[in-house]
C-alpha positions in Angstrom: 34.3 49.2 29.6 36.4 50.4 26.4 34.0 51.4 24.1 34.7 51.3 19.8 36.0 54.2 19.2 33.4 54.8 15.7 30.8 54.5 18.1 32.3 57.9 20.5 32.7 59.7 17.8 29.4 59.3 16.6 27.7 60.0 20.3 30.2 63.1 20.1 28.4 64.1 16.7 25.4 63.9 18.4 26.2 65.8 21.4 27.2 68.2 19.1 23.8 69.2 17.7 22.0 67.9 21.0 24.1 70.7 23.0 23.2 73.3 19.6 19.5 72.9 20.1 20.2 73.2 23.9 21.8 76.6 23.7 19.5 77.5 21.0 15.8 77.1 22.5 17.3 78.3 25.6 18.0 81.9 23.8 14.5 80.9 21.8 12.6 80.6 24.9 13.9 83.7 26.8 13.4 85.7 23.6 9.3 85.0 23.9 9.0 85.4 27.7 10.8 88.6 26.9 8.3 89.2 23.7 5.4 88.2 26.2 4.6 85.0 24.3 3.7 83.3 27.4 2.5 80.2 25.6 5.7 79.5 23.2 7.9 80.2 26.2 6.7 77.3 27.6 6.9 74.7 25.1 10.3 76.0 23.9 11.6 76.1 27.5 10.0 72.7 27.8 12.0 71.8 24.8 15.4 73.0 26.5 15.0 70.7 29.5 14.4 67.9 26.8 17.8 68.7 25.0 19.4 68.3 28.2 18.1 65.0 28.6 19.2 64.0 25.3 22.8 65.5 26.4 22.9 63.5 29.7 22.4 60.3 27.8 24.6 60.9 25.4 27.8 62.0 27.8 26.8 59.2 30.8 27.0 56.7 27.7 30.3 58.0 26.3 31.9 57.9 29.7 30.5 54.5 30.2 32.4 53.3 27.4 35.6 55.3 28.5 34.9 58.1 25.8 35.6 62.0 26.5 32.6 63.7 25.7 33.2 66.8 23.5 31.5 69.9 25.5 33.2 72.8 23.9 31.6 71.7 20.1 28.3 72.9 18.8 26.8 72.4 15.4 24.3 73.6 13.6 23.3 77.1 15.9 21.4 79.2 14.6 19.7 82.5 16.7 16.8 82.9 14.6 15.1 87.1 14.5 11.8 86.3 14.3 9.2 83.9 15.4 9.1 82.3 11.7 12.5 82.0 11.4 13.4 80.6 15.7 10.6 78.1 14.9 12.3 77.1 11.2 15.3 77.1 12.9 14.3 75.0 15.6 13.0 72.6 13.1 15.9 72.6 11.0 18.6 71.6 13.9 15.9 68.5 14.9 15.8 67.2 11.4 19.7 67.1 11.1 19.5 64.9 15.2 17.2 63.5 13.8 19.2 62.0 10.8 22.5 61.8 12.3 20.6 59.9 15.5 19.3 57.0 12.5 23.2 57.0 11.5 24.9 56.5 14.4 21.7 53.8 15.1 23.0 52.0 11.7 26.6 52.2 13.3 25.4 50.7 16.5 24.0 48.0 14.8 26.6 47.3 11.9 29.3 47.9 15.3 27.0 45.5 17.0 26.6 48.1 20.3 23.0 46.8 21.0 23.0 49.1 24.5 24.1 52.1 22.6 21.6 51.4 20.2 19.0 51.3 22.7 19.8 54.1 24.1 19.0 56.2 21.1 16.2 54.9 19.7 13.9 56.9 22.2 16.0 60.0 21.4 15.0 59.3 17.8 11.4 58.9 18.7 11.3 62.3 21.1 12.9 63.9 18.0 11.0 63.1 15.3 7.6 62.0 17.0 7.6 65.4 19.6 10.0 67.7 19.1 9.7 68.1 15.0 6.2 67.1 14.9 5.4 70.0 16.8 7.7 72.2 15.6 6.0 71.3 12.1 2.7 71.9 13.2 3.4 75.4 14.5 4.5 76.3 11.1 1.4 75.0 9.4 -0.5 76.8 11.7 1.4 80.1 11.3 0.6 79.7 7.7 -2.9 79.6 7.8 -3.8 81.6 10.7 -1.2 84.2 9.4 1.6 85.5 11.5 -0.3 88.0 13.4 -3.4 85.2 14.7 -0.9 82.8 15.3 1.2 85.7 18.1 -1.8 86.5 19.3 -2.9 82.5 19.9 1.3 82.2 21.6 0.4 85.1 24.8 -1.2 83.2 27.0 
């Protein structure tokens, strides 16, 4: 079926940064197994496997609608150095999905691509509702248990 052509771009955006946070909490998570932070190797690894979901989606959707999904493209990566700055960094690539997923929504609808739409509204919901909730949390906790309680809390 020949898709609008807005419409792949926009899941191409969004593969984009769905393939960024992919890469990126895959170096994340191998950085605190190798830092023996048991606990946040599991959520973040967690949070790969989730990316890739968001990927698959995004490219069997594209190709559905005779689209060439853009592999080679990644925005927004950033390695972080530090547990502070992976888990800010984390957060910050989510919030950009996050708001590029509600635009290319507003496109879907405007475009009137109801399947697309629905497609990306629980991507929207494991972004903000799981992935940056918790991302969000860890930082607040980091700031009042300090840095050191909170590592300790992340061995497992």
């Amino acid at each position: 079926m020949k898709g609008n052509q807005k419409i792949i771009d926009a899941l191409n955006g969004l593969l984009a940064m769905e393939l960024a946070a992919m890469d990126q909490y895959l170096i994340h998570s191998q950085m605190y197994l190798d830092w023996g932070l048991k606990k946040l190797y599991d959520r973040i690894s967690h949070e790969f496997e989730d990316e890739k979901g968001h990927a698959t989606v995004l490219i069997e959707r594209m190709l559905f609608l005779e689209g060439v999904p853009d592999m080679a493209t990644r925005d927004g990566f950033e390695v972080g150095s530090d547990i502070k700055s992976m888990l800010e960094s984390d957060l910050r690539i989510e919030y950009e999905v996050a708001r590029r997923l509600k635009s290319a929504i507003g496109l879907c609808e405007q475009e009137r691509d109801f399947v697309t739409r629905g497609a990306l509204i629980p991507l929207l919901d494991d972004t903000e509702m799981d992935h940056a909730n918790w991302l969000e949390q860890q930082l607040g906790m980091m700031e009042r248990l300090g840095l050191e309680l909170y590592t300790q809390s992340q061995l497992g």
